[in-house]
KOLFIGU-85450 format. One record per residue (C-alpha): x, y, z; residue number from 0; residue in one letter. Coordinates in steps of 0.001 Angstrom, whole numbers, plus 500000, padded with zeros to 6 digits. Each point is the difference from the previous one (the first is absolute). Example, Ala and Ser with C-alpha at 12.3 -4.5 7.8 and 13.67 -1.06 7.14 Angstrom:
2
      xx      yy      zz  num  residu
  512300  495500  507800    0       A
  501370  503440  499340    1       S
END
This chain:
434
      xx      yy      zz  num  residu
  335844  437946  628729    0       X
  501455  498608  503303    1       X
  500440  496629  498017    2       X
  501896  501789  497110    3       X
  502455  501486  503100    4       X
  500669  496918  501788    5       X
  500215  497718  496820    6       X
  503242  502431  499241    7       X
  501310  500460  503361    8       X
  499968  495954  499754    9       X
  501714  499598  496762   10       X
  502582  502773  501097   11       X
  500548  497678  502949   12       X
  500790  496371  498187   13       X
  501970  501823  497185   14       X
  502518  501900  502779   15       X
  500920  496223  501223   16       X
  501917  500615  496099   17       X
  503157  501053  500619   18       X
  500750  501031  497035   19       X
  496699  501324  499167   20       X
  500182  502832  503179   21       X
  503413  501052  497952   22       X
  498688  500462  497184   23       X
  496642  501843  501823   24       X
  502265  502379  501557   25       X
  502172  501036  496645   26       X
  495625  500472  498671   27       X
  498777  501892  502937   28       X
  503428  502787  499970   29       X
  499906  500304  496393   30       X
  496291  500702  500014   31       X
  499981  502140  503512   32       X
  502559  502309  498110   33       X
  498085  499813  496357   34       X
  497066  501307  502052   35       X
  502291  502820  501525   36       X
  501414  501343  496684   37       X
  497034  499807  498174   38       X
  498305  502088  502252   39       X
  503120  502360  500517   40       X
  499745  500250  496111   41       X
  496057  501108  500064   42       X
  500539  502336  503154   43       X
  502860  502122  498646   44       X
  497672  500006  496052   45       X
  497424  500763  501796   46       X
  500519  501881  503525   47       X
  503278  501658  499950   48       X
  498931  503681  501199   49       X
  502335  501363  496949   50       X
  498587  498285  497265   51       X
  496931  501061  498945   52       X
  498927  496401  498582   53       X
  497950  499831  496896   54       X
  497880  496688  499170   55       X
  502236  499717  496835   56       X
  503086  499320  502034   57       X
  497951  497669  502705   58       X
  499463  498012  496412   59       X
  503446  499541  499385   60       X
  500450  499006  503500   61       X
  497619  497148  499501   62       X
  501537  498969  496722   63       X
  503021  499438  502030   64       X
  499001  498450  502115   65       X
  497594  497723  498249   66       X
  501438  499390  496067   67       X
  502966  498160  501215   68       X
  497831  497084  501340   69       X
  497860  499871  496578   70       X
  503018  500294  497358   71       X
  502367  498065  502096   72       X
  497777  497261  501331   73       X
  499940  497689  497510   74       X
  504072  499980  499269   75       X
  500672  499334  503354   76       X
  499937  496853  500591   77       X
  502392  499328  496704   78       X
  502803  501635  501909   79       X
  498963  498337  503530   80       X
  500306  496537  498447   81       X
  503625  501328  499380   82       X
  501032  501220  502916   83       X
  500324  499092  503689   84       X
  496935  500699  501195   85       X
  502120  500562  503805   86       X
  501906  502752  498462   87       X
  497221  501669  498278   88       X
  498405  500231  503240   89       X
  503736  501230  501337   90       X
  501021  502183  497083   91       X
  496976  501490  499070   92       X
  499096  501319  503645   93       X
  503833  501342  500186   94       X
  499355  501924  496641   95       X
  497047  501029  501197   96       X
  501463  501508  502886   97       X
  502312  501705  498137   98       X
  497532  501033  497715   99       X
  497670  501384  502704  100       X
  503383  502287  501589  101       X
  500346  501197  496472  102       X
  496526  501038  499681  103       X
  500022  501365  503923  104       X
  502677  502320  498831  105       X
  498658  501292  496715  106       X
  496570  500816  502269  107       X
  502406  501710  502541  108       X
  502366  502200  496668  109       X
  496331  500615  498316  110       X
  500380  498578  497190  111       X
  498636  500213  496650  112       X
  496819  498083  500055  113       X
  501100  497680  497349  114       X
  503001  498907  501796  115       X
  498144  499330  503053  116       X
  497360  498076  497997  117       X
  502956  497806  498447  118       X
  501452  498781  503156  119       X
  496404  499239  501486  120       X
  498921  497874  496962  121       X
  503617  498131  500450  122       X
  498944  499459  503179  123       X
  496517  498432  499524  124       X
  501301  498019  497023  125       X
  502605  498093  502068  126       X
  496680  499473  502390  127       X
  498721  497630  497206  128       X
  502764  497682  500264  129       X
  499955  499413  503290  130       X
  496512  499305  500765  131       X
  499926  497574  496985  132       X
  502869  498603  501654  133       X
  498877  499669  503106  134       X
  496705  497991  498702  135       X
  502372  497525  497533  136       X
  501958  499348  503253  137       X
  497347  498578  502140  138       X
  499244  496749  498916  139       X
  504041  499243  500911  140       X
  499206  500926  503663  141       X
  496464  497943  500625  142       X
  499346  496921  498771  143       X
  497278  499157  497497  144       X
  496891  499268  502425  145       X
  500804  503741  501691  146       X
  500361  501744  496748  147       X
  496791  501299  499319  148       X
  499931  501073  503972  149       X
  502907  501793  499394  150       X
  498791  501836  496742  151       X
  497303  501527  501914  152       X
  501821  500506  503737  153       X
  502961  502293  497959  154       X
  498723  502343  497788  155       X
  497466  500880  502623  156       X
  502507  500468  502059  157       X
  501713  501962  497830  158       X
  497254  502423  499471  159       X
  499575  500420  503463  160       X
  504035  501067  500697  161       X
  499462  502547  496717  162       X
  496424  501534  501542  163       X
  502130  499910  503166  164       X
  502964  502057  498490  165       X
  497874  502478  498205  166       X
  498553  500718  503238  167       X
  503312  500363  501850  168       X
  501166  502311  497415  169       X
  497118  502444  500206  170       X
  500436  499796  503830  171       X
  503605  500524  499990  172       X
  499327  503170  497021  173       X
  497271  501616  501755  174       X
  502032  500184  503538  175       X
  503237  500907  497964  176       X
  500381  503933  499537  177       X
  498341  501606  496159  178       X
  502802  499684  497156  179       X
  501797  498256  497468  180       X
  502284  498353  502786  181       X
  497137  498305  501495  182       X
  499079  498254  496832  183       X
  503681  498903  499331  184       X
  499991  498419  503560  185       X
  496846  498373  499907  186       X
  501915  498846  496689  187       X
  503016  498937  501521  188       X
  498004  498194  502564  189       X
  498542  497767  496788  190       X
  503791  499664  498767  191       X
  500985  498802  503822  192       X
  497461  497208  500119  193       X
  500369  499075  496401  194       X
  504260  499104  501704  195       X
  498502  497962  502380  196       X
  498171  497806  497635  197       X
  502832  499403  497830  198       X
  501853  499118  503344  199       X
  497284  497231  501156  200       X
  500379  498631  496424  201       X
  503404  498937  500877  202       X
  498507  497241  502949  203       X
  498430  498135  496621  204       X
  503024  497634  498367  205       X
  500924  501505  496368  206       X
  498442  497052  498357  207       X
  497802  498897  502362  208       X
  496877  502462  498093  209       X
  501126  498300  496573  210       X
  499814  500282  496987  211       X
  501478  496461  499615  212       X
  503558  500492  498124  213       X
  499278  496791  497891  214       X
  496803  501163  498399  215       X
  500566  501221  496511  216       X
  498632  503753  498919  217       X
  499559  500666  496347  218       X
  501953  503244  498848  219       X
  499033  503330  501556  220       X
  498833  501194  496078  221       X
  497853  497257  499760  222       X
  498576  500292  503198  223       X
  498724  503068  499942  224       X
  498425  499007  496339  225       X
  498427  497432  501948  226       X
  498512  502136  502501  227       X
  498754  502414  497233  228       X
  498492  497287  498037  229       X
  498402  498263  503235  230       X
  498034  503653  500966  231       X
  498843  500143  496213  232       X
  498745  496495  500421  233       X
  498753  500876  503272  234       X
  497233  502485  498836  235       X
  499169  497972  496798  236       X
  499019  497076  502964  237       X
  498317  503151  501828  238       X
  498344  500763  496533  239       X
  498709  496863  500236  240       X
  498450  500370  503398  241       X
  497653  502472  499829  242       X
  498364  499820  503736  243       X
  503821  500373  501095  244       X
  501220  502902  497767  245       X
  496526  502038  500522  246       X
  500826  499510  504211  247       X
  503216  501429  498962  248       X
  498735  502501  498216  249       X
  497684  501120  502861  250       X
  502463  499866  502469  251       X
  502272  502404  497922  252       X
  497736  502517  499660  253       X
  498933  499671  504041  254       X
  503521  499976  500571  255       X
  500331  503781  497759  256       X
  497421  501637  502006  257       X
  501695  498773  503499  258       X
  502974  501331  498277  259       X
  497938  503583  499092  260       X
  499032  500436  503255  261       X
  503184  498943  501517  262       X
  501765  503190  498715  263       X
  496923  502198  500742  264       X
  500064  499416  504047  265       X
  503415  500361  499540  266       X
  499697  503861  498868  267       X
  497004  500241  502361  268       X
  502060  498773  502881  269       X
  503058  502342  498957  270       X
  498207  503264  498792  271       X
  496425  500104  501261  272       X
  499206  498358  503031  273       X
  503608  501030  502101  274       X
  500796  503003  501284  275       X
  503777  498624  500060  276       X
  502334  497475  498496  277       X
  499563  497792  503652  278       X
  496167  500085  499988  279       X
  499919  498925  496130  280       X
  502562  497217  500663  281       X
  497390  498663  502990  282       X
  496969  500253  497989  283       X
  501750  498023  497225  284       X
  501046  497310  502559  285       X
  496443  499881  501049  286       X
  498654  499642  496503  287       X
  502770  497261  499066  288       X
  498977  498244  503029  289       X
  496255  499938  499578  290       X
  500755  498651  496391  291       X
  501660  497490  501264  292       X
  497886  498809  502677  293       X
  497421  499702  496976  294       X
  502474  497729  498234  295       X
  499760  497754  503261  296       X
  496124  499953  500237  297       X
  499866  499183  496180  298       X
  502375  497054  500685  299       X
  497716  498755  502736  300       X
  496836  500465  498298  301       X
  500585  499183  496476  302       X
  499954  496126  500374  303       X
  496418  500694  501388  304       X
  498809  502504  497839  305       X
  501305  498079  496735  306       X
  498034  496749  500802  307       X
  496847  502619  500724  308       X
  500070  501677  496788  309       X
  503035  498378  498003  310       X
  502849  501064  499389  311       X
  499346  502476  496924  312       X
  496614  500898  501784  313       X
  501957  500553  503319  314       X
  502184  502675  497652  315       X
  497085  501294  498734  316       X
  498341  501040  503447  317       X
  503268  501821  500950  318       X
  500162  501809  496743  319       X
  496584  500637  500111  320       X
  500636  501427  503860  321       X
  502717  502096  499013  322       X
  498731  501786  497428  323       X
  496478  500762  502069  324       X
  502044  501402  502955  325       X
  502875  501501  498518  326       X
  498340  503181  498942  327       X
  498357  500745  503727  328       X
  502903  499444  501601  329       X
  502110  501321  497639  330       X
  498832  503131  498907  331       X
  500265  502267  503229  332       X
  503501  499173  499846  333       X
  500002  499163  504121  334       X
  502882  498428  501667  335       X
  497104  497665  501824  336       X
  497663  499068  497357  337       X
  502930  499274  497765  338       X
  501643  497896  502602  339       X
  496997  497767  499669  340       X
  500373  500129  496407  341       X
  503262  498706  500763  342       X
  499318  497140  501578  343       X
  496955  498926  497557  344       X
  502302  500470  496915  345       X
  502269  497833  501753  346       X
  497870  497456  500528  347       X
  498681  499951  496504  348       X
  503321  499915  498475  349       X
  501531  497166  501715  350       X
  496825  497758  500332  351       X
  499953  500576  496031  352       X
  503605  498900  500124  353       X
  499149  496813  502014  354       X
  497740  499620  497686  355       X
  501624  500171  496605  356       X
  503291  497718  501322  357       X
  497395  496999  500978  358       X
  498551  500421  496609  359       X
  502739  500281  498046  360       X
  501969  496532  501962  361       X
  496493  498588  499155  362       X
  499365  501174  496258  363       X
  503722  499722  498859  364       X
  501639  496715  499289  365       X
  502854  499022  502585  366       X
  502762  500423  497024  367       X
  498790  503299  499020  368       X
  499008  500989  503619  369       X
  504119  501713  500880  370       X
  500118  501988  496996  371       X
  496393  501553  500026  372       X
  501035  500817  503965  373       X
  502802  501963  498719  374       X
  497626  501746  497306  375       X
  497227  500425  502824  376       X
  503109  501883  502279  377       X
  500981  502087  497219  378       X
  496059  501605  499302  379       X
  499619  499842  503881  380       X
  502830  502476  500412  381       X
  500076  501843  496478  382       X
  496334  501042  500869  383       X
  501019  501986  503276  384       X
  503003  501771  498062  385       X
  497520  500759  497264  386       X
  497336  500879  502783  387       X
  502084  502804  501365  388       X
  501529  501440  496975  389       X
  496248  500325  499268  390       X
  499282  501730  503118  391       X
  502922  502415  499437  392       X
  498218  500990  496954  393       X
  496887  500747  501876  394       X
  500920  501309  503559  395       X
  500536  503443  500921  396       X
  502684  500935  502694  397       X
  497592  499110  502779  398       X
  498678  496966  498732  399       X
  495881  501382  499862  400       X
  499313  497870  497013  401       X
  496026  499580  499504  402       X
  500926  499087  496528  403       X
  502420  497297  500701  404       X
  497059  498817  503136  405       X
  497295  499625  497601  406       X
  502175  498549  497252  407       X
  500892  497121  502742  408       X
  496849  499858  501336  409       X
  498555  499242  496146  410       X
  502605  497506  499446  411       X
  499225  498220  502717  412       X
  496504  499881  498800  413       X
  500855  498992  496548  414       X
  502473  496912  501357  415       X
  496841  498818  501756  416       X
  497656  499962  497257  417       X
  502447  498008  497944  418       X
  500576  497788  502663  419       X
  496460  499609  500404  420       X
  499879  499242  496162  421       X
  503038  497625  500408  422       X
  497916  497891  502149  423       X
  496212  500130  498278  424       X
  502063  498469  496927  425       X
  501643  497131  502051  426       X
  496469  499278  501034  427       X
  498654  500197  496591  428       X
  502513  497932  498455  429       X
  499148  497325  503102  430       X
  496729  499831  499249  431       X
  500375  499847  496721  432       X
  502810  497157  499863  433       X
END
């Protein structure tokens, strides 16, 4: 684990001799601090604003805005980036995000209809898409070839860190800001205030220095779209093609839907049944965010270990296998501590099945194939938590108590690792058979 740390801290350290590079880092880590600070405004004042009595229905359509932008717009993307400076993507798009973020700041403050206040959030996140895209087409102009890979890894981590690190700062800032409506629109503003900042730092990169080149010819916008269209079709007839790497997907969908079912749950738990206040609920959701997280970073450290153990659909297998043996004693008394540890182990399992099914799928999938089934494998990824929570808000009451939805989990879990299990004893069959 100490490797893993100083291995980063090292790469950090030859890629900030890149001019260029530390720009362009800055514009990443602002525009991700302040994605980390609205999206967590967005959940606190769903979820925790002391006049809203928040039902899991609406904590559904919270997700779906925040989520579906990423899997409906993802693949288009990059036809439009290819078009357009990627420099004033990164400058535009964090100015119209600021914008954006004072509109929805002031329809949170008026008390809006709940539509309109959806509307301007899912604006919002959609421009996010853009940018981050952007950001990642941009880098190879700022380090050269040998650093590249370095750099692919150093960024986005650092990018999740700045997000973690503004969802934190925007619980601290709501939970010592007084109860109301114009807490949430501040903690909003705040989000619109740093979004400013990193369309300002954008302006320190040269307008063409993030490309695209001028010269290089793009086929009509019509026909590029039809091309993207026609590339995801082809895409899953590859996938069809690859069984091992469409049943990984497969399993890591469904894992991902009952992280997603759970998700919600602890949500109404934290909101409705373990706080005697708005403050105390915000804290114990903090808590539970955290713990989940600090699962994601055990899973990253032990996964290489664990998959050479076991392999990688065998390593999957344990955790689902895990989850769904625990889940129900730590679930069922519906206690803030037992489910914190539920937390974490769900965690784990979901991202160590993540780590898992991307090293299969860049193994299974041929290189050609291997950008359009990633777009695919980002649209299920997010689709399933959407689909997880409207679920749940079918199942919850208003405090969350679900043994129904528990044991549902619990026996999904159970079934993913029999059939990973079964996955597996026909790979070995058809090995010792061939």
């Amino acid at each position: 684990m100490a490797d893993a740390r100083t291995g980063l801290v090292h790469d950090g350290r030859v890629l900030l001799r890149f001019r260029y590079f530390r720009r362009l880092l800055a514009v990443r880590l602002l525009s991700q601090l302040s994605d980390g600070v609205y999206q967590v405004a967005l959940a606190t004042y769903v979820v925790f604003s002391p006049e809203k009595q928040t039902s899991p229905a609406e904590i559904a359509s919270a997700m779906a805005v925040l989520l579906l932008p990423y899997s409906v717009l993802g693949p288009f993307v990059g036809v439009l980036l290819d078009r357009w400076q990627r420099r004033q993507v990164l400058l535009l798009g964090n100015l119209l995000r600021a914008v954006l973020a004072v509109g929805t700041a002031a329809l949170i403050a008026a008390s809006a209809p709940t539509w309109l206040f959806y509307a301007s959030a899912l604006s919002v996140t959609a421009v996010n898409r853009f940018i981050l895209a952007g950001l990642s087409a941009s880098l190879p102009r700022v380090v050269d070839a040998e650093r590249l890979v370095m750099a692919n890894s150093v960024s986005p981590t650092a990018g999740t860190i700045a997000a973690t690190v503004g969802g934190g700062l925007a619980i601290g800032v709501r939970l010592l800001a007084p109860e109301g409506g114009a807490s949430d629109a501040a903690v909003v503003l705040l989000a619109a205030a740093i979004y400013l900042l990193g369309g300002l730092a954008a302006l320190r990169l040269g307008r063409e220095l993030l490309g695209p080149e001028p010269s290089f010819l793009q086929p009509r916008l019509a026909a590029a779209i039809s091309d993207t269209v026609r590339g995801l079709w082809n895409g899953l007839g590859h996938l069809a093609q690859r069984p091992l790497a469409a049943k990984s997907l497969a399993a890591m969908t469904l894992l991902r839907f009952c992280y997603g079912a759970l998700t919600v749950m602890v949500l109404m738990l934290c909101r409705y049944a373990w706080a005697e206040d708005v403050t105390e609920g915000m804290a114990l959701l903090g808590l539970a965010v955290g713990v989940s997280g600090f699962g994601f970073f055990v899973a990253a450290v032990l996964t290489p270990l664990g998959a050479r153990r076991f392999g990688r659909l065998g390593y999957m297998g344990l955790w689902a296998a895990l989850a769904a043996v625990l889940l129900l004693p730590l679930g069922l008394p519906f206690r803030p501590g037992p489910m914190l540890v539920a937390a974490f182990l769900l965690g784990a399992a979901t991202q160590s099945a993540k780590i898992c099914t991307d090293t299969i799928v860049q193994a299974e999938v041929d290189d050609g194939y291997r950008g359009r089934v990633f777009s695919l494998y980002d649209m299920l990824y997010n689709v399933a938590f959407v689909s997880a929570a409207a679920v749940a808000a079918l199942m919850l009451p208003p405090d969350g108590r679900s043994a129904t939805l528990v044991v549902g989990v619990a026996a999904l879990y159970a079934a993913i690792a029999w059939w990973i299990r079964r996955i597996g004893r026909a790979r070995l069959a058809a090995r010792a058979g061939s």
